[in-house]
C-alpha positions, 0 to 999 in steps of 0.5 A: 943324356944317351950315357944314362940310357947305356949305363942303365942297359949295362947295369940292368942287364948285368942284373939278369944274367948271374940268374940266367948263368946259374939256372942254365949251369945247374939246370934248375929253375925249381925255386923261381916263379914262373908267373914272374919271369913270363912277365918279364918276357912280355913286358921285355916284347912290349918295351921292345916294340916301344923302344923302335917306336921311338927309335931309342937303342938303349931301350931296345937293347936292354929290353930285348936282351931282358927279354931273351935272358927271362925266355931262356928261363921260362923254357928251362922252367916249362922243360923242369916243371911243366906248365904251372903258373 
């Protein structure tokens, strides 16, 4: 079943990056919430922590690469707007 956990991770993380390409290209991050993608970066720590915990490589690669993708835009967000939740 270690399959279903790779695909997850491909296909998740392939749904991050087309967000994190187009914010970075073009520098704006005006239209996303910054409230949001925060989340995304603690929840992506915390399932990261999780995932060594129970020693799952599908969840700490997906979590972790989540959680990289959403802090690049949390920072261009902070850098573009300030800090406004």
């Amino acid at each position: 079943m270690d399959y279903v956990g790779y695909i997850a991770t491909v296909l998740t993380i392939g749904a991050f990056v087309p967000q994190t390409y187009k914010a970075v290209k073009t520098r704006q991050t005006r239209d996303l919430a910054l409230a949001t993608y925060g989340t995304i970066v603690v929840t992506g720590i915390l399932w990261t922590i999780y995932s060594i915990g129970i020693h799952s490589s599908s969840l700490y690669i997906t979590n972790s690469a989540v959680g990289l993708l959403a802090l690049t835009i949390c920072i261009m967000k902070i850098i573009e707007d300030g800090f406004r939740p």
